[in-house]
C-alpha positions as CSV (number, residue, x, y, z in Angstrom):
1,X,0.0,0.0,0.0
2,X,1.1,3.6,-0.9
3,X,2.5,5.8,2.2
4,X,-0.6,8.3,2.1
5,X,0.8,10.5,4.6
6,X,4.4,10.7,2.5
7,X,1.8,11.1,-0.8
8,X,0.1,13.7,0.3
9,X,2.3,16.2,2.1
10,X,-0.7,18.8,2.2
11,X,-2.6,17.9,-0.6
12,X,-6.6,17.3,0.2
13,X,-7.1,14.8,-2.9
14,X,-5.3,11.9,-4.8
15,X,-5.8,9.3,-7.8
16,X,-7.2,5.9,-7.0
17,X,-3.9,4.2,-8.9
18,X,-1.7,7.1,-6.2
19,X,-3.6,5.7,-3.2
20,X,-2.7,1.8,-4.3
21,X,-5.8,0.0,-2.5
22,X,-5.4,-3.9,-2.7
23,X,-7.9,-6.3,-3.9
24,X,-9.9,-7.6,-1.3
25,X,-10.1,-4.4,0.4
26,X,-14.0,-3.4,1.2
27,X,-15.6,-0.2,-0.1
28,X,-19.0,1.0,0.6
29,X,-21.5,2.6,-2.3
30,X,-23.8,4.6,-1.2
31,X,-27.3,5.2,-3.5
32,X,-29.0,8.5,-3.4
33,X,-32.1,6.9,-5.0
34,X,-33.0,4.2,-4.6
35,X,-31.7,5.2,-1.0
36,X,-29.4,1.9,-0.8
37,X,-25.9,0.7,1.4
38,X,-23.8,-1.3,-0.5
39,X,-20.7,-3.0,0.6
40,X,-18.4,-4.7,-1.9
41,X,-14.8,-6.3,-2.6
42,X,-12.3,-4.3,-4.8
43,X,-11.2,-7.0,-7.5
44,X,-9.0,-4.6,-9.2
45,X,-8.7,-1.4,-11.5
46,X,-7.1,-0.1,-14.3
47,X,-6.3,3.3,-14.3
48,X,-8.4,5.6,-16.5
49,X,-10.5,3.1,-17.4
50,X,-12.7,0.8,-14.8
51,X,-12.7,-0.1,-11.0
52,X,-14.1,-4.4,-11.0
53,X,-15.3,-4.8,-8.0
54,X,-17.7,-7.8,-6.9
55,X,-21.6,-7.4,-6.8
56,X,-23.2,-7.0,-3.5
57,X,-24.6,-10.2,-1.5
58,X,-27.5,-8.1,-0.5
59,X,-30.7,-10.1,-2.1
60,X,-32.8,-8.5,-4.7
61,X,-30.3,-5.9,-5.4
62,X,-30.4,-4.7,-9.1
63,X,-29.4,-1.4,-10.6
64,X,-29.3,0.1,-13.7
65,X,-26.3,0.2,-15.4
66,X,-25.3,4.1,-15.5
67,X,-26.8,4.6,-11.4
68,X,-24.3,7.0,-9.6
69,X,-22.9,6.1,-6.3
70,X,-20.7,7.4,-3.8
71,X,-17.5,5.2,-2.6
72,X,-15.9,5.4,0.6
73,X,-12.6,2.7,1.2
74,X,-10.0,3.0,4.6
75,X,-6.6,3.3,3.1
76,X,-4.4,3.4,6.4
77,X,-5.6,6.3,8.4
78,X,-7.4,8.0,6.0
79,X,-11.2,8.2,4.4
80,X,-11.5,7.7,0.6
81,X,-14.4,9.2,-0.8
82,X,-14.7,9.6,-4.5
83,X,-17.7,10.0,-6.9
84,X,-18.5,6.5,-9.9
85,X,-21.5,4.7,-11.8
86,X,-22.3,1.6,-12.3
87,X,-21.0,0.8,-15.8
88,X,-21.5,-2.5,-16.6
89,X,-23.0,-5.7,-14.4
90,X,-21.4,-9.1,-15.4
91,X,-23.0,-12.8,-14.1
92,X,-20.4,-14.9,-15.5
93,X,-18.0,-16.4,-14.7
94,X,-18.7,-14.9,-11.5
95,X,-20.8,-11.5,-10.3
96,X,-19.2,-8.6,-10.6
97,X,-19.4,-4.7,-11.8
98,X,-17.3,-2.3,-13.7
99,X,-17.3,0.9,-12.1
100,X,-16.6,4.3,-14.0
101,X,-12.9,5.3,-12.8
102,X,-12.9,8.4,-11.0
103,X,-10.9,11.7,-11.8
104,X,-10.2,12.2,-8.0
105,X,-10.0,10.9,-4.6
106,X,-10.9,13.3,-1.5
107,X,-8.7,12.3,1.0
108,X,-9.5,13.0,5.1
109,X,-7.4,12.1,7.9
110,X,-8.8,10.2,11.0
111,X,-6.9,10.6,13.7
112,X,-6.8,7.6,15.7
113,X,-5.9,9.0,19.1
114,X,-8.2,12.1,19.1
115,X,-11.2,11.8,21.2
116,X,-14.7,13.7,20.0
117,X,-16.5,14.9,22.8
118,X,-20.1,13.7,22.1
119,X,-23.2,12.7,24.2
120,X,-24.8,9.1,23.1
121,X,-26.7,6.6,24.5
122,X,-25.0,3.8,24.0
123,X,-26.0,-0.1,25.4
124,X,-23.0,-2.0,27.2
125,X,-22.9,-6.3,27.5
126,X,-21.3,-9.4,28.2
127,X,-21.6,-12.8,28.1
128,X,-18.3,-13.5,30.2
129,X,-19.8,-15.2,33.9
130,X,-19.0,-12.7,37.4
131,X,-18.8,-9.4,35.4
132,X,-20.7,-6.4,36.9
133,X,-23.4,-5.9,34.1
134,X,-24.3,-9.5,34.6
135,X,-28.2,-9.0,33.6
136,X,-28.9,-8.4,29.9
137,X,-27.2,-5.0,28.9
138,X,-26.7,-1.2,30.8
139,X,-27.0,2.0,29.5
140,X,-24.4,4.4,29.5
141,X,-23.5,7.7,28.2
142,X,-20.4,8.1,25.8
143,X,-18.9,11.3,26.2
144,X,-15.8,11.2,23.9
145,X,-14.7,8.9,21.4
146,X,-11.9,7.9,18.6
147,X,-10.7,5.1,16.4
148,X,-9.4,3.6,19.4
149,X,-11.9,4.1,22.1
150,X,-14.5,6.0,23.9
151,X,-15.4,6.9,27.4
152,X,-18.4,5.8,29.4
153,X,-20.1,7.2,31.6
154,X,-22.6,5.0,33.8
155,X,-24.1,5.5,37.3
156,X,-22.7,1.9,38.6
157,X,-19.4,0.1,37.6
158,X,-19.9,-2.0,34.4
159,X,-16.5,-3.7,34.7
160,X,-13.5,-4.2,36.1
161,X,-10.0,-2.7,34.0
162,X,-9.1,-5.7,31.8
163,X,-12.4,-7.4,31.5
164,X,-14.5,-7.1,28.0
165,X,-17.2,-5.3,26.8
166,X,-19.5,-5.3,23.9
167,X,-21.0,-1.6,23.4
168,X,-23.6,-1.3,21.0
169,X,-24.0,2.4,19.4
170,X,-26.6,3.8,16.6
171,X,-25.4,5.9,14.9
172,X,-25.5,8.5,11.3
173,X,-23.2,8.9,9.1
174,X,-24.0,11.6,5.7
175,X,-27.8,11.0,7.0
176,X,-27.8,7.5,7.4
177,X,-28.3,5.1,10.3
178,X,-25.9,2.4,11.3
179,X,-25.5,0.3,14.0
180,X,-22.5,-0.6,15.9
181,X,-21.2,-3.7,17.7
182,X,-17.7,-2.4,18.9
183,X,-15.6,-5.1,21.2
184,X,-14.0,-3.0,23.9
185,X,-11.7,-3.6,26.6
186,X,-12.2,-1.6,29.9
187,X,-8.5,0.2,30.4
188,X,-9.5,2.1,33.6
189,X,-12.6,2.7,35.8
190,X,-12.9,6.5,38.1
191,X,-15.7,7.2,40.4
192,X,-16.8,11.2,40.1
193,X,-18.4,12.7,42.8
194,X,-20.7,16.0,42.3
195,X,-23.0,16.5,45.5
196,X,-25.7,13.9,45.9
197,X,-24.8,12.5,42.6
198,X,-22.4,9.4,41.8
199,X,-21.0,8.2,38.4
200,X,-18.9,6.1,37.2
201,X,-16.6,7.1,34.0
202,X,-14.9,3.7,32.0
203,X,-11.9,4.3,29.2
204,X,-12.6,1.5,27.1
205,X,-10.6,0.3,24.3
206,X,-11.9,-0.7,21.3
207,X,-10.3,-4.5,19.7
208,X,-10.9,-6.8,16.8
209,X,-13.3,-4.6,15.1
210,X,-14.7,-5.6,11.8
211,X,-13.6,-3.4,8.4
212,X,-17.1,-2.4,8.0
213,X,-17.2,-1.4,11.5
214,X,-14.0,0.3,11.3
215,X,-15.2,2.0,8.0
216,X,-18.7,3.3,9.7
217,X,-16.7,4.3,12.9
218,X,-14.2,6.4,10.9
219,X,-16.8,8.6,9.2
220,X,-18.9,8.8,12.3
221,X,-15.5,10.3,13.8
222,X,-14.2,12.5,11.1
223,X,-18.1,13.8,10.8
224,X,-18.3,14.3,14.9
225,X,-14.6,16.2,14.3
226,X,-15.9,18.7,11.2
227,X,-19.2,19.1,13.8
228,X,-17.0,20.2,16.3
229,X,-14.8,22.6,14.6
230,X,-18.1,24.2,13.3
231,X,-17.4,23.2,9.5
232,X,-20.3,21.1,9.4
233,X,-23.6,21.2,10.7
234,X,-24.7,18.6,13.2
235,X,-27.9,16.8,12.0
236,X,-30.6,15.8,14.8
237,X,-31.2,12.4,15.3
């Protein structure tokens, strides 16, 4: 894979053939209309030409050749978003699609380590036996989250540091709803103290997430930092 940081030195945009992606790799489409979510494996590309990547597994999925979508793909630490159409659907030997090849790439860095500060309601679980939150799941309150982590806020322990987590998070990205399973690892537990009130604040770590995860958790992020600095604006839920 190319060294994005050492490619970009500034710049805000690339080519696909610059950014190097690997077959395999997973990118999302994203329909307009028919609204749709679309996740598929890059086969391969030639430059100025076509992107092959396979057809979706979602059932009763068909689109008209010439339907516009936009792509999003991880490439190291950094959201690749670019604009293609469907331009031809093959069956045989195997299902796949030609994608038009796009002029640019817009390029945004996520930052692994930098926490968002955010309120959402998020649901934390278990299945491991003697853990706190031993009764179905606990609500809790993120109030800051990255690549990496996020930090919980609940008014009882849910865990002890080192034990594991499963914290469950809806969540929009560009106006549309996703749901989250993130695998965290508690990393440290502080009880805060304001009057009559207790709380409980947990730095989890997030581990072994999914690339589809990763990918939805990324824009979540970069959106949640562009809210923040006041160059976008937030959407209700």
């Amino acid at each position: 894979m190319t060294d994005i940081a050492a490619l970009l030195k500034g710049r805000r945009d690339a080519t696909l053939a610059e950014i190097g992606p690997q077959p395999g790799e997973k990118i999302r489409l994203e329909v307009r209309s028919p609204h749709q979510r679309l996740m598929v494996q890059l086969l391969g590309l030639k430059e100025f030409q076509s992107v092959m990547v396979s057809a979706p597994r979602q059932q009763g999925t068909v689109l008209m050749e010439g339907v516009r979508f936009t792509a999003r793909l991880m490439s190291g630490n950094y959201l690749c978003t670019f604009e293609t159409r469907l331009l031809q659907s093959q069956s045989r030997p195997f299902a796949y699609w030609h994608l038009e090849y796009p002029d640019r790439v817009e390029m945004h860095r996520i930052r692994a380590h930098t926490r968002v500060p955010i309120i959402l309601s998020v649901r934390v679980e278990h299945d491991e036996p003697g853990m706190l939150v031993s009764n179905g799941s606990q609500s809790a309150i993120c109030r800051d989250i990255s690549l990496q982590g996020a930090q919980l806020e609940c008014s009882q322990p849910l865990a002890q540091p080192g034990e594991s987590l499963f914290v469950t998070a809806r969540v929009q990205v560009a106006g549309i709803d996703h749901l989250l399973l993130l695998p965290a690892v508690v990393r440290n537990v502080q009880q805060l103290e304001s009057g009559l009130i207790s709380a409980f604040t947990h730095g989890v770590e997030f581990v072994d997430l999914e690339e589809e995860t990763r990918l939805v958790l990324a824009g979540f992020v970069y959106e949640q930092q562009l809210i923040s600095l006041g160059e976008l604006e937030g959407v209700e839920s």
